[in-house]
Phi, psi and omega in degrees: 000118164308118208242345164278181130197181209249125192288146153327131157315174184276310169313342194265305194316324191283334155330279176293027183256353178271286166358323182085005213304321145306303175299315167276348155285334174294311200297291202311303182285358165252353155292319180304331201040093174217143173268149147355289185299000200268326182278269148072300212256335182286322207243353189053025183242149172315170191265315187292009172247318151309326188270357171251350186269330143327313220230352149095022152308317169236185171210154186260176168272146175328285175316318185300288202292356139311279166005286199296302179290027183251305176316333206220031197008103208218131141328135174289000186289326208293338174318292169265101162234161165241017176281151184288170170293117158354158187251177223246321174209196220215085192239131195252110194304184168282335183295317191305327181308154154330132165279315207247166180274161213215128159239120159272050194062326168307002161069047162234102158242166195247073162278095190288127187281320170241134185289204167306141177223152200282160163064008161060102161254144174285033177218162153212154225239135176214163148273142188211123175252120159287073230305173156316129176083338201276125219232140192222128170271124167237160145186150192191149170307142154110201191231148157242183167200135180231182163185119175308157156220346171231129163089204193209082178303154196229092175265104173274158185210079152101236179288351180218142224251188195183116161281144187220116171257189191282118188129291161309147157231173219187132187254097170216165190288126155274355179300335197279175172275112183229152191232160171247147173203144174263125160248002186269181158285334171233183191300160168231156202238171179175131166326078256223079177285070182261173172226187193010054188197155192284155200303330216269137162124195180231000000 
């Protein structure tokens, strides 16, 4: 575990002190109920460090405060933000949802189940239809997870290809390059969980 790091310039530090950036990291790890040693261990920065970047002893540098919010999965915006900490969770009615739906002409649509949400998660969740026929190239950092519920999808993920019928579900790292494809006569439809990638799209 790493135990240094390199503190804010002084000019930058008078900069960040209106921000707050202790306090809201404390507010975060005690909404979380996490000890020190726990983000510590999360984030690979010392506990004694966390506990003077907390109490504004110290400011961190870009890369520590990447660190953190990684740790606590959070955007680095939540930092300067003047918004309260993100909540541990999150239930979006149904009236709340997005009304419209997202395509990208390719005969791929999207109704995405959770709207923007405070601290940017890195995941995002849709109902998702494929047309009949329709073949969609993707690649992106991070991960999906689908489960078919109508029709039958065709996933190549780099050299091997995987039939997903209705019923099945199906995992793979999205950095490699995939395509989706229907091979059927009618839509095919599905649940659709990706991560590290902007929600619309593959």
């Amino acid at each position: 575990m790493s135990t240094t790091t390199m503190m804010a310039p002084e000019g930058v530090q008078a900069g960040l002190t209106g921000y707050g950036l202790g306090e809201k990291l404390r507010q975060l790890r005690h909404q979380r109920q996490l000890r020190l040693i726990e983000v510590a261990a999360s984030s690979g920065l010392s506990p004694s460090l966390i506990s003077k970047l907390e109490s504004n002893k110290l400011f961190p540098t870009l890369p520590t405060l990447w660190r953190l919010a990684e740790a606590f999965n959070v955007g680095l915006d939540y930092f300067f933000s003047d918004g309260a900490a993100p909540s541990a969770a999150t239930l979006v009615r149904a009236s709340e949802r997005p009304a419209s739906a997202s395509t990208n002409g390719k005969g791929f649509l999207q109704i995405p189940l959770l709207g923007p949400q405070e601290g940017k998660p890195r995941f995002h969740v849709s109902i998702s239809e494929i047309a009949p026929g329709a073949s969609i190239v993707g690649q992106h950092p991070g991960s999906e997870f689908l489960y078919v519920t109508e029709g039958e999808l065709v996933i190549s993920v780099e050299q091997n290809s995987y039939t997903v019928a209705a019923g099945d579900s199906f995992y793979f790292q999205s950095a490699a390059v995939h395509t989706y494809r229907n091979p059927g006569v009618g839509p095919c439809k599905l649940f659709l969980v990706t991560s590290g990638r902007p929600q619309e799209g593959l």
